[in-house]
N, C-alpha and C positions, 0 to 999 in steps of 0.2 A: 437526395440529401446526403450531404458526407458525413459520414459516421466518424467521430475522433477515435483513432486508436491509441489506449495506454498499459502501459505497464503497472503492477503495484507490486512492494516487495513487503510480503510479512513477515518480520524479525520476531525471531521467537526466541525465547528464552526461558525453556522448565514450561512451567504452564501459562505462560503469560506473553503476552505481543506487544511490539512497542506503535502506539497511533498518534497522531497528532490531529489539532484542530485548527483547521482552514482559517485565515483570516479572513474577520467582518467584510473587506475592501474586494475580496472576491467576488466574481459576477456569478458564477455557478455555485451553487451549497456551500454560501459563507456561514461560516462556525461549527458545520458539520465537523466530525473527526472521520478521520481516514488512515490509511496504510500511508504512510511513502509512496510513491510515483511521480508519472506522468507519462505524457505525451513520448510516442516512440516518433521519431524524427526519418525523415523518406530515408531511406538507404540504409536504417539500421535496425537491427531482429530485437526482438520484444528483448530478449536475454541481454543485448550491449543496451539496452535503454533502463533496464532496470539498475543493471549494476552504474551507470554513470547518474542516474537518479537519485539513487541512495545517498551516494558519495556528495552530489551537490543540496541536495534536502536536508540530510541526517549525520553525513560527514563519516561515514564505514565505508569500508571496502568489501563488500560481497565475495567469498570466498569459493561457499560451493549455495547452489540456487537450484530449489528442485519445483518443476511445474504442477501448479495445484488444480488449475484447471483454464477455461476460458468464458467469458461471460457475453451476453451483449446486450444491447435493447435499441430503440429508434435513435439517439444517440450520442453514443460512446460504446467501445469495444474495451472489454481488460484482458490480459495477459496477468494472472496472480499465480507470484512465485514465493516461497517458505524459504527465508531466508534463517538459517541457524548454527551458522558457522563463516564468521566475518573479524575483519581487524576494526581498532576501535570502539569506541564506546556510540553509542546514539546521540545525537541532542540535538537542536534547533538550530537551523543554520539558514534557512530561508525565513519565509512572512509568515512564518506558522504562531498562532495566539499560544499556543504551548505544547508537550508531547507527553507523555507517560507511558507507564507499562502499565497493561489492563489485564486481568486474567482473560483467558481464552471464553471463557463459560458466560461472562460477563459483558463482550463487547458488544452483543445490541443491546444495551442498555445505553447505546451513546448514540445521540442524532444524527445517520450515520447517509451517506448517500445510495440510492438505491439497490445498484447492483453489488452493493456492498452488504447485504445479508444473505444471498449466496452462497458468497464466497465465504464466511463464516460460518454456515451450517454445512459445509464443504470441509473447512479448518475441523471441526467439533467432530463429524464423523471420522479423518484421517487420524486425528489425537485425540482420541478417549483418552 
């Protein structure tokens, strides 16, 4: 079985991350919230997939991108990076139902897709 590999990039800012929620139209975890990503494309490193992600999801430019860890399961693989230092504002720019900033303490509190609690009790430890 092929496992998709993706990137996510979590924009932080003070105590709080900015996530968005999946549109309904989605075949995989419609309406779920999530980080920014996607899919890293053959020939380019998790690091060029994220930053060009960003830009075409959220509409930033990724400045400086530090690795938080790597995740996997039967599948999907992640690549999650702590994005905290970028041009531009965040906002919706693809088929996303809407985005926000969430406190950090607060984000499972959101129907969130699997390997996505993780990576946030991963966040929670690194930023007490």
């Amino acid at each position: 079985m092929t496992i998709l590999k993706a990137a996510i990039g979590i924009i932080k800012k003070g105590d709080s991350v900015f996530m968005c929620q999946r549109s309904l139209q989605k075949s995989t975890y419609p309406g779920f919230w999530e980080y920014p990503g996607g899919k890293i494309e053959p020939g380019e490193t998790a690091e060029e997939a994220i930053k060009r992600e960003l830009y075409e999801e959220v509409g930033i430019g990724a400045v400086d991108i530090k690795h938080l860890g790597y995740w996997e399961n039967d599948s999907y693989s992640i690549d999650a990076f702590v994005v905290d230092n970028y041009t531009g504002e965040p906002s919706i720019k693809e088929n996303q139902i809407a985005c926000k900033w969430v406190l950090i303490k607060d984000a499972d509190s959101y129907k969130l897709p699997p390997l996505t609690y993780p990576v946030n009790e991963r966040l929670r430890s690194v930023y007490k």
